[in-house]
C-alpha positions in Angstrom: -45.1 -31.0 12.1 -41.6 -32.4 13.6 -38.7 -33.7 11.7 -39.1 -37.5 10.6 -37.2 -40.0 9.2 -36.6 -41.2 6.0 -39.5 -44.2 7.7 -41.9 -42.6 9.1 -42.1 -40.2 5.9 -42.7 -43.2 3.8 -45.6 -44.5 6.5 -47.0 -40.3 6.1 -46.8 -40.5 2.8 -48.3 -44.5 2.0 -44.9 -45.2 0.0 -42.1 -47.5 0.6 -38.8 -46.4 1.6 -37.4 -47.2 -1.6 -39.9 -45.1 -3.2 -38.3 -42.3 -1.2 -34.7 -43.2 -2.7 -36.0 -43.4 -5.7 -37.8 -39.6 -5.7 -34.4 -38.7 -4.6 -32.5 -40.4 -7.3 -34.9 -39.2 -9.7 -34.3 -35.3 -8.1 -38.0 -35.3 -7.7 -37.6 -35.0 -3.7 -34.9 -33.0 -1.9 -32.1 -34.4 -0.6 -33.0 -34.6 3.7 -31.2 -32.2 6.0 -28.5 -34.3 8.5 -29.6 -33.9 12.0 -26.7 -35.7 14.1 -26.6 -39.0 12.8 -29.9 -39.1 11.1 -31.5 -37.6 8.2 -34.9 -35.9 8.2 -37.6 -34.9 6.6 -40.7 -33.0 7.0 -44.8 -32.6 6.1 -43.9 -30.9 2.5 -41.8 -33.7 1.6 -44.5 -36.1 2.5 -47.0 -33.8 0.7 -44.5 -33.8 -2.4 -45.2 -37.5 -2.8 -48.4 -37.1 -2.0 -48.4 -35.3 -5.5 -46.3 -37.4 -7.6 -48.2 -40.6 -7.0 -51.7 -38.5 -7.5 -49.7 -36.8 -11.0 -49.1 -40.6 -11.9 -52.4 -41.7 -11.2 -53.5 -39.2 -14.0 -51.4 -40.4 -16.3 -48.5 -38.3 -16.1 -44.5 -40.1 -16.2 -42.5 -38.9 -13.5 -40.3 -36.8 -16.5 -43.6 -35.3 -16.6 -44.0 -35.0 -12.9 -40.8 -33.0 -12.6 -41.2 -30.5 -14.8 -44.9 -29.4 -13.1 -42.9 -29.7 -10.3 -40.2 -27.3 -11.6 -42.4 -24.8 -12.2 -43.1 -23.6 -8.7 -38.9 -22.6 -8.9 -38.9 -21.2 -12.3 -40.0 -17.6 -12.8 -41.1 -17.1 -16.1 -43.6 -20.1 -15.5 -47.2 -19.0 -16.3 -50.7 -20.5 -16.0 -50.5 -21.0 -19.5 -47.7 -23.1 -19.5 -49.4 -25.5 -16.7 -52.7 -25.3 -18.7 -50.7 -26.0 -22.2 -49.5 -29.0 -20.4 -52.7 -30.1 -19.0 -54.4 -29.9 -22.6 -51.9 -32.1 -24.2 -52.8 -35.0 -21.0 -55.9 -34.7 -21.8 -55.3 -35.1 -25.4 -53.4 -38.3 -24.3 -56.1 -39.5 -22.2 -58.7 -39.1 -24.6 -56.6 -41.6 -27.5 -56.2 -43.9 -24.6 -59.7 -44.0 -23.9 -60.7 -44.5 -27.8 -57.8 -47.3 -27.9 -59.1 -49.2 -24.7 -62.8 -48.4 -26.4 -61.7 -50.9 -29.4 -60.3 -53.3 -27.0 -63.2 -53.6 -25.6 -65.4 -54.2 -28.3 -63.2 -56.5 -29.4 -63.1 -58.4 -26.2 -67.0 -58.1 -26.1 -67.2 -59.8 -29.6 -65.4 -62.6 -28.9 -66.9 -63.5 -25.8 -69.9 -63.4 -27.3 -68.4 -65.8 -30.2 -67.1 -68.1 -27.6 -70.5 -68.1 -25.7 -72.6 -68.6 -29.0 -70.4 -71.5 -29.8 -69.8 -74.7 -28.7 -67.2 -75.4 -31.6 -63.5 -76.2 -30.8 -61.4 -73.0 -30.6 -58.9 -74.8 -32.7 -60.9 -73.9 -35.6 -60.6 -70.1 -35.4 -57.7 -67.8 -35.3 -57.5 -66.0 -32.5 -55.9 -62.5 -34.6 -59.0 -63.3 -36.7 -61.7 -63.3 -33.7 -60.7 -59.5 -33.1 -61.5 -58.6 -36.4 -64.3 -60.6 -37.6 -65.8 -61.8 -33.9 -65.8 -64.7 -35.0 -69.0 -64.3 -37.3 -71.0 -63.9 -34.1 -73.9 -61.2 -34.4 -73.5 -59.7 -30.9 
């Protein structure tokens, strides 16, 4: 693929051009060769941001981005230290998952509260309807 610019990048890529600054700011995206008067980029840039906003999907922070990034330059990086990595987002995942789990349920309980109930909501505490669902058997 040809040289683009800093726009049609962003279009390759489904970012903003702003999000292209920012990679660049952020030293997660090269700084673009000058070609005359305009900067340009090419298909392993645009597939570089393909893989930050796919690692951010996943969870990762763009610190976290960076440093899988960083291992493609650094020579004593290993499999190991990718997988090490990996285990420890999944680790992160799996307490997220068992946090939204509880918020859920407790979501569950007190719409089941609020439909079991025509009673004002004035009456209960909302901190308390989490807890105690409002003494609804759901």
């Amino acid at each position: 693929m040809e040289a683009m610019t800093i726009g049609k990048l962003a279009e390759l890529a489904g970012v903003g051009v702003e999000t292209v600054r920012f990679y660049q700011r952020k030293k997660l995206l090269r700084e673009p060769k000058a070609t005359g008067a305009f900067r340009t980029y090419n298909a392993d840039d645009a597939q570089r941001i393909t893989f930050i906003k796919k690692a951010q999907e996943l969870g990762f922070t763009l610190s976290e981005v960076k440093e899988l990034l960083e291992l493609n330059t650094k020579p004593r990086a290993t499999c190991g230290t990718v997988k090490s990595k990996t285990l420890a987002k999944i680790e992160e995942i799996k307490t997220k998952i068992a946090d939204l789990e509880r918020m859920k349920s407790s979501l569950e309980k007190l719409a089941c509260a609020c439909d079991a109930s025509q009673d004002s909501i004035k009456q209960y505490k909302v901190q308390e309807c989490f807890d105690y669902g409002l003494g609804c058997k759901c």
